[in-house]
N, C-alpha and C positions, 0 to 999 in steps of 0.2 A: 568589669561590672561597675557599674556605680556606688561611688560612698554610699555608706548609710551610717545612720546613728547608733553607737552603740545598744544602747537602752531600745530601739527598736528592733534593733538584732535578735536582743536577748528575750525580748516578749513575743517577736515573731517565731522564735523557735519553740515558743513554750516553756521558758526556762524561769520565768520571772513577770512579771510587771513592769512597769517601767517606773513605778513608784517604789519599790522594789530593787531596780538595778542602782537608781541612786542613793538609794542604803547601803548597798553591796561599795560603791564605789568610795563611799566617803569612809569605810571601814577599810579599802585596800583589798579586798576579796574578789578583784576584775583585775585581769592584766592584760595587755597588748603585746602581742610580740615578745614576750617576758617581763615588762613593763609594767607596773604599778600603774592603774590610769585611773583617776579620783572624776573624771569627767565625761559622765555617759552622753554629752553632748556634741563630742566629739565622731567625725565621718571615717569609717574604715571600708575596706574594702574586704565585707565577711568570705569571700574566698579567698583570698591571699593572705589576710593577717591569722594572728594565732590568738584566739581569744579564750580566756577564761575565766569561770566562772566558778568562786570557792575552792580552787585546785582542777577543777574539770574540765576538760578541754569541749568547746563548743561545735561541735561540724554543721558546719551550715549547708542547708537543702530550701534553695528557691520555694520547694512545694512540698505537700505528703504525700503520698500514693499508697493507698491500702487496699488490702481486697480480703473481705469480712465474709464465713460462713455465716449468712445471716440464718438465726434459729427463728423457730415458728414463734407467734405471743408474744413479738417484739416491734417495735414502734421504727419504720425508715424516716425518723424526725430526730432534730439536735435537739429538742428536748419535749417533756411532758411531765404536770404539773403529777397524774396518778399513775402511770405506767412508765414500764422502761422501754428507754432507746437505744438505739444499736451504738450513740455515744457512750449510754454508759459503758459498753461492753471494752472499749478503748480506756487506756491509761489515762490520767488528769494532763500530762505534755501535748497530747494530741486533740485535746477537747481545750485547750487553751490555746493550742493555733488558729482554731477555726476550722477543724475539716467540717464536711457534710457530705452527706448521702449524695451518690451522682446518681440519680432519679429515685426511683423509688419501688419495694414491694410490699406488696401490702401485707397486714399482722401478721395473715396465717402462712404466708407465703415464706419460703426459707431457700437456702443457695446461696449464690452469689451477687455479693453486693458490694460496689467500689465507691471508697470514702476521697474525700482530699480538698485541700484550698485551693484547686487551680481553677477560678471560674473558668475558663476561655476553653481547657481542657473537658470540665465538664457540661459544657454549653455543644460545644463539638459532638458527646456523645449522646448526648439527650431530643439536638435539633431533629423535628420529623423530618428536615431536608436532607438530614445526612443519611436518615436510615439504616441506622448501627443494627445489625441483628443481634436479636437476642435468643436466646433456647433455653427452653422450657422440658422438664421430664414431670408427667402427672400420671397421676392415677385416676381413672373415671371412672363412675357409678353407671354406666351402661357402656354397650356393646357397640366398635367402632367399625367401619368398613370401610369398601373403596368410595360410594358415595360421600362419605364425611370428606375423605381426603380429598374429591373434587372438591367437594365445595369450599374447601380450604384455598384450594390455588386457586379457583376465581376471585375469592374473596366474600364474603360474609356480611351481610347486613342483619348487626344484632336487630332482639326484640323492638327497640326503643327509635329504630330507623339512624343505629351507627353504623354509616358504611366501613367494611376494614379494609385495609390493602393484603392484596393476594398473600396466605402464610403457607407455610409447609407444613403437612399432619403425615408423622408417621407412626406405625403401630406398631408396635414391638412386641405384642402379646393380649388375649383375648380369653378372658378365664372366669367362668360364673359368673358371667354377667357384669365383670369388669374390663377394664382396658389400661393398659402401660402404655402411652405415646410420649410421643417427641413431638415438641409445636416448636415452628422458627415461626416469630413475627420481626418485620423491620420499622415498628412502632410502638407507641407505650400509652395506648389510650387506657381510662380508667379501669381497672380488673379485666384486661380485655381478654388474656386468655381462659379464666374462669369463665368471661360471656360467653366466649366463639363457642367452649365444647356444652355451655349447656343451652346452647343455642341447636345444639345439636343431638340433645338428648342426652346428654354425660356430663353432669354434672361432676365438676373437680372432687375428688376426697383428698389427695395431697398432688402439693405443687412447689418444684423447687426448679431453681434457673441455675442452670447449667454452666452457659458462657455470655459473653457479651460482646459482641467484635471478636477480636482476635484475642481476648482471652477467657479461659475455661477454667473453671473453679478448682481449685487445687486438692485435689484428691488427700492430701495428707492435712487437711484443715477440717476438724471436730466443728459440728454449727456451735457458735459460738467463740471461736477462734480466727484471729488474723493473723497476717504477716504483710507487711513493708510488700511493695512491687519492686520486683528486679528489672535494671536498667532496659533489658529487650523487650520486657515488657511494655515499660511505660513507652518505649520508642514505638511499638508496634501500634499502641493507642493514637500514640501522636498522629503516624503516618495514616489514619483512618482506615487502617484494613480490616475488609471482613472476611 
C-alpha cells in the first residue's frame, strides 16, 4: 500500500485532526512500531506499521461501511441547520471521516440505509446504469390488484409525465381497504415509489426499504441503530450482485 502521512492517517480514521496529531506528537503520545515518533510528517505504511495513538492502537480501514435502520423524521443528509440527520445518529469518529448517505430516503421514509467514504463504491450503487434493485415494504391507503401489478411490470408513467422502468408489485395482503405490498424498483427517481402507488390509487401510509442489491436489512437492528458491514458483505456490494 502506499506511504501516507501519519497526521493524515490519524484524521482519516477519525481519530484526531491533524492539527491535533502534531500536539499529540510533540507531547510523545504517538508511536510507530513501539517507537516514539515526534514527527507526523513522516510516511508509514498504515497497514503494516503498528501505530498509536495516547496508548490506543489505531486499525486502519481504507473505508467505512455501515448499514443504518434508518427511522422515520429523519434527514438522508450530512447535516441540517434545524433538523436531525442520520449523521447525528453515528458516533463523532464516523462523522469525522466523512461518511455520507449512499443515496437517499426521504423523512418519512425508514429501513435500510448505507453510509461510508467510498465514493467509487457509492457512485456504483447509486448509477441508473447499474440498476442496483432496491425493495420496498408499504402499506397503502387503497385496494391493490392484478391490474396494478401489471402496470407495474410495464412500467408506469407517473402524473407529471415521469416515465419509470418496468418494477415489481407484490401484494402480500388486502384488508379494509388497505394493502401490504412489496415494490422492487432498479431506480431511485425522486419519491418514486410513494408516486408509482398513488399513481395507482394507494397512496403510501408507511414505507420502509427492505434491501438494496445483495443486501437485506438486518433483522436484529432497532430504526435507529447500526452496525459496521461484515467483509461478505461489503464483497458482495463490490461484485455488483443483485
Amino acid at each position: 500500500m502506499p506511504l501516507q502521512r501519519i497526521d493524515k492517517i490519524l484524521s482519516n480514521m477519525g481519530v484526531c485532526s491533524r492539527r491535533e496529531a502534531a500536539a499529540e506528537a510533540r507531547s510523545g503520545g504517538i508511536t510507530v512500531d513501539g517507537e516514539t515518533c515526534r514527527d507526523v510528517s513522516r510516511k508509514i505504511d498504515p497497514e503494516q506499521s503498528r501505530l498509536t495513538f495516547r496508548g490506543r492502537p489505531v486499525g486502519y480501514q481504507a473505508h467505512v461501511y455501515l448499514m443504518l435502520h434508518k427511522p422515520p423524521g429523519v434527514l438522508s443528509a450530512t447535516e441540517d441547520r434545524s433538523q436531525q440527520t442520520v449523521l447525528d445518529l453515528l458516533p463523532e469518529e464516523y462523522r469525522a471521516r466523512g461518511v455520507f448517505p449512499v443515496g437517499r430516503l426521504d423523512k418519512d421514509t425508514s429501513g435500510l440505509l448505507l453510509l461510508t467514504d467510498d465514493g467509487a463504491l457509492s457512485h456504483a450503487l447509486t448509477s441508473p446504469r447499474h440498476q442496483v434493485q432496491k425493495v420496498y415494504e408499504a402499506e397503502t391507503d387503497g385496494a391493490l390488484g392484478q391490474a396494478d401489478i401489471d402496470a407495474f411490470a410495464a412500467g408506469l408513467t407517473l402524473r407529471d409525465g415521469t416515465v419509470c422502468r418496468p418494477a415489481g408489485l407484490e401484494i402480500r395482503a388486502v384488508r379494509g381497504g388497505r394493502s401490504q405490498v412489496t415494490v422492487t424498483v432498479c431506480e431511485g427517481k425522486y419519491h418514486q415509489v410513494r408516486r408509482m402507488l398513488a399513481a395507482r390509487g394507494a397512496p403510501v401510509v408507511t414505507l420502509r426499504r427492505v434491501a438494496e442489491g445483495p443486501l437485506a436489512l438486518d433483522p436484529a437492528l432497532a430504526p435507529g441503530q447500526w452496525r459496521p458491514l461484515r467483509q461478505d458483505e461489503i464483497d458482495l456490494l463490490r461484485a455488483g450482485r443483485n
